[in-house]
N, C-alpha and C positions, 0 to 999 in steps of 0.2 A: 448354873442355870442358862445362862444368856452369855455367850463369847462376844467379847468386847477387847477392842483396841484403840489403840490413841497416836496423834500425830502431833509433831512441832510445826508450826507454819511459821518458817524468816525471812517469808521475800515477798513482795509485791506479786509476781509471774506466779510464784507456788499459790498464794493468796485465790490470785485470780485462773488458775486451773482448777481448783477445788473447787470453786463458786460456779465453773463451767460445768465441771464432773457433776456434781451434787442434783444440779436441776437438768440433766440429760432426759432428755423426755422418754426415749427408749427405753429408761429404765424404771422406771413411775408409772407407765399403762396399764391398765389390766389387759385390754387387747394388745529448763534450766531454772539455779534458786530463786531467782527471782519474779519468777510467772507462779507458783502452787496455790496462791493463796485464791486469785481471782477462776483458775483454772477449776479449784476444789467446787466454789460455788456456785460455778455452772454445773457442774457435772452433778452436786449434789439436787438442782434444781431442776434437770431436767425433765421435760414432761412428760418424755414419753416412757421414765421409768418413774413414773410419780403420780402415777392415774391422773394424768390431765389434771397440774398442780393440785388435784384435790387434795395430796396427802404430802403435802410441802406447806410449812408455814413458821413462823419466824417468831423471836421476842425483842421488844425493842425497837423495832425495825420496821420506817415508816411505809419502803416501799418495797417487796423481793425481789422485784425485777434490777432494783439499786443496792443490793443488800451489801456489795462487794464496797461500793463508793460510802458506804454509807458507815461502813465500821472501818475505813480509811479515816472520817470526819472524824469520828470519836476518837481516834487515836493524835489527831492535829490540834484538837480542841485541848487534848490532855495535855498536849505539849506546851500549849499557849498560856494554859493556867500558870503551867512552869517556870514562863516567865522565857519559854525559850524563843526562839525568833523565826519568822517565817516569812515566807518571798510573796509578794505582792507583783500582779503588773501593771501597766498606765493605768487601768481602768478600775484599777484597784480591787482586783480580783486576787485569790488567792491562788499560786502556781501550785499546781498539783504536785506534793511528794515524789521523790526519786529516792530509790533504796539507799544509794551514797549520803543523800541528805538527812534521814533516818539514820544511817549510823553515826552521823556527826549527831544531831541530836540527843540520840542515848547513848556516845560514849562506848557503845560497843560494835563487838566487828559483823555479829549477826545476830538482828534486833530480830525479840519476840513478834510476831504478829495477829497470830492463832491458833485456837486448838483444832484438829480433826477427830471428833470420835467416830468409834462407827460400832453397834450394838448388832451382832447376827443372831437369829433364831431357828431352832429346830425346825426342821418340812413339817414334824408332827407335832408341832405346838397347834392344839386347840382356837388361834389368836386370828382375830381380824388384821387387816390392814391397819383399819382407824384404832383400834387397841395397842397395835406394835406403837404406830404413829405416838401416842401418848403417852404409853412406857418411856419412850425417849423424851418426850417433853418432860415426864415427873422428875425422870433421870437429870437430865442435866438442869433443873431450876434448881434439885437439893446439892447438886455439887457444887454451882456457883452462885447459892443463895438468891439468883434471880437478878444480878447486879451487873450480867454482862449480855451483850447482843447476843443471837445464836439465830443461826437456820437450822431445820431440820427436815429432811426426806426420806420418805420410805420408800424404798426402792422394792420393785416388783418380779424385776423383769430376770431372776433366777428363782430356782425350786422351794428357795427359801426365803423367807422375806428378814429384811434388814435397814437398821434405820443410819445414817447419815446427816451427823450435826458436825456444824463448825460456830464455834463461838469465839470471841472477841478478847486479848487479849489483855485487854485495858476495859476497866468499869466505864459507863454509861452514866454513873452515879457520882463518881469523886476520881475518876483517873489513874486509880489505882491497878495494878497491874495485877492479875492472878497468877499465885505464888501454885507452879506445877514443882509438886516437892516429891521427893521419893517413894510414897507412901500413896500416892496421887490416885496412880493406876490401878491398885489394890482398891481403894476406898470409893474410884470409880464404876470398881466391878463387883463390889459389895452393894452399891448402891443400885445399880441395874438390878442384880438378882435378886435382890430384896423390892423391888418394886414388880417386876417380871413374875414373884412367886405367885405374886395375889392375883393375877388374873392365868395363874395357870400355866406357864412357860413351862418347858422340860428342860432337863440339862442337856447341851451339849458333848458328845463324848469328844476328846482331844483331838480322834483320827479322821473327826469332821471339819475340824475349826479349817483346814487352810482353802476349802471352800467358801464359804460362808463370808462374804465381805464385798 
């Protein structure tokens, strides 16, 4: 029905490229590893491919324009429950995260951050804007039961319209980390097209997908 793909986000930089990418206004109009995360969310944000943010909006998440810093907190907070330890300065502020510092905390060599998905749709899907827009919301609250932050944007500004979530690696509820297991991206793309059918999506044929995104 609906071509769908997914992303690992490990870095702070990727973090915040996505977050740049996502909310790129150009693409929303109707008229290195450690950057992705912050980069994704812009870009998925932007406005001008997101109808003058009307077709960007978030779960969890108190401010969009913060959403990047914001699901950084949650992941600080998680760590704090843990019992693990964290840098303060004189004024007893809390020192922002560094990736190095993150890997010492989890122990591993390239700590989860977040997911990227990205749902594409046929030129000739039947579908609004605000229709695409909510497919992706239905979609991603039943993959993560609703227990993790997420942005999402519809993007406009190509022949096809396409929606743009990044969600949170770590719950907002108990700090628990979502398990992307084997089966993930299947039960992902079951779940789009199962929610896509009911208001009419067409399939995809294969020799379209590498546009579409």
């Amino acid at each position: 029905m609906v071509y769908t793909k997914s992303f690992a986000i490990h870095s702070f930089d990727n973090l915040r490229r996505a977050d740049q990418y996502i909310k790129n206004k150009e693409k929303i109009s109707k008229a290195k590893q450690a950057d992705y995360l912050k980069s994704a969310l812009t870009y998925v944000e932007n406005a001008e491919k997101t109808n003058g943010q009307e077709l960007l909006s978030g779960h969890l998440i108190g401010n969009l324009a913060d959403s990047y810093n914001e699901m950084l907190a949650t992941q600080m907070l998680a760590y704090m429950e843990k019992g693990k330890d964290l840098n303060f300065d004189d004024q007893g502020h809390l020192i922002p995260f560094e990736y190095q510092d993150l890997q010492k905390i989890t122990g591993r060599g390239s700590p989860q951050l977040a997911h990227h998905l990205i749902q594409s749709f046929s030129p000739d899907d039947p579908l609004t804007p605000e229709e695409v827009h909510e497919i992706g919301r239905k979609t991603v609250m039943e993959l993560t039961g609703g227990d993790y932050q997420f942005v999402i944007a519809t993007h406009l500004d190509q022949d096809h319209l396409h929606n743009h979530i990044i969600f949170n690696h770590v719950s907002s509820l108990d700090g628990s980390a979502f398990r992307w297991q084997k089966g993930t991206a299947k039960q992902y793309g079951d779940i789009s097209n199962k929610i896509a059918s009911r208001y009419g999506a067409k399939i995809i044929e294969p020799g379209m997908r590498s546009s579409h995104q």
